[in-house]
N, C-alpha and C positions, 0 to 999 in steps of 0.2 A: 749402357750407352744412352745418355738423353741426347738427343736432337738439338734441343733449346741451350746446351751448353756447350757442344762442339761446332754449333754452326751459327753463332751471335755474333752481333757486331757490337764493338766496343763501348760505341756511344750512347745503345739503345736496347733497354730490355727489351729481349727475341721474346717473351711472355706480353710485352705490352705488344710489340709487331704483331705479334699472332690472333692478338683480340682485335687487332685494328681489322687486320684480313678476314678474320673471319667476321665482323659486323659487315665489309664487306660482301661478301661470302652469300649471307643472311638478306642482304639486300637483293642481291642477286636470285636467289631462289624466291623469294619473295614477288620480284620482277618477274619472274622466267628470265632471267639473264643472264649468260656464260659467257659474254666477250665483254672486258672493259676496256677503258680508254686510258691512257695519262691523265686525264681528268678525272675520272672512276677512283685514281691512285691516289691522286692529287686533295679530293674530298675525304678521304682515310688517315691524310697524312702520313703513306706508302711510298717509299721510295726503291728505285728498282735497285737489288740488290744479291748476293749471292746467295742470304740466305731466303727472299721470296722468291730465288730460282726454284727453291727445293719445292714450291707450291704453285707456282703460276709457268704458264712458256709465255714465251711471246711470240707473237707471229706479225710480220710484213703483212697490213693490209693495201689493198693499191687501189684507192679510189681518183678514177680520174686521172692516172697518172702522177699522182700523188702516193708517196708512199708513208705510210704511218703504222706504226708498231701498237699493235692491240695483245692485251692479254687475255688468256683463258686458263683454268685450272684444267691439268692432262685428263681427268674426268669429271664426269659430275658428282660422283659419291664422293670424291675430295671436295668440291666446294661443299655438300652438305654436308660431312662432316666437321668441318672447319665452321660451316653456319653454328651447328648446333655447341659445338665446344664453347664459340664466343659467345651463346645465349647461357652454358650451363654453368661457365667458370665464374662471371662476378656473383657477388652475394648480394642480390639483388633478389628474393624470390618473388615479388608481387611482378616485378618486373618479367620472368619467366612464365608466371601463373596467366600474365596478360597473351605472351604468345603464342604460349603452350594453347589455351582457349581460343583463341585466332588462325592458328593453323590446322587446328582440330575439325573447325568448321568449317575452314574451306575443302571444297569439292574434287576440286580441281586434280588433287593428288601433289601437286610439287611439293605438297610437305610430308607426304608420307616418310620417301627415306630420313627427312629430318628428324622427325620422330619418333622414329626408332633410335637414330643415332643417338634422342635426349633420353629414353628410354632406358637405352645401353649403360651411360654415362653415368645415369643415376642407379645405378647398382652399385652394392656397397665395395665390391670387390674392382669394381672400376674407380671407386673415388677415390681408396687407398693410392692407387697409383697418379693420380691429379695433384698430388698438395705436394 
């Protein structure tokens, strides 16, 4: 069963969607961030759809009597995991090697789960199943 082939949409590789979300994803952890906007989506080139339901909810915020629809991932270890996929998938490795190094030195811990997650990912019996 993949995901990425029973729950795509016609026009647009669910593979490119899923790097978009997760650069997203990656920004967000990087922020401390877990609630975005239509603009958040908007900057991704993310459109709300059946298959970013399977990754994001959205929720009614109600500022002011204003009501405006914000997204969040149902946890956080899905946004890191999602962060880390979209930093391990392109072949880019200087580019990984830069963040890998960057979130290493932060303190702070919000990349700890990420880290693992690249960890994870970079085992060889995990790559098998990526391509």
């Amino acid at each position: 069963y993949n995901i990425l082939q029973n729950h795509s949409r016609e026009t647009e590789s669910p593979r490119e969607v899923l790097l978009r979300l997760g650069q997203m994803a990656f920004t967000g952890v990087s922020e401390k961030k877990i609630v975005f906007t239509d603009g958040d989506l908007a900057k991704y080139n993310l459109q709300p759809s059946q298959f970013l339901s399977g990754f994001l909810m959205e929720l009614l915020d109600r500022d002011h009597s204003v009501q405006n629809v914000v997204y969040t991932f149902p946890h956080l270890t899905i946004q890191e995991f999602l962060a880390a996929l979209a930093q391990f998938l392109p072949p880019y490795s200087e580019h990984l090697r830069r963040i890998l190094t960057e979130s290493h030195s932060t303190t702070d811990g919000r990349f700890e789960i990420f880290l693992r997650f690249v960890a994870g990912l970079s085992s060889s019996l995990s790559a098998r199943g990526l391509k």
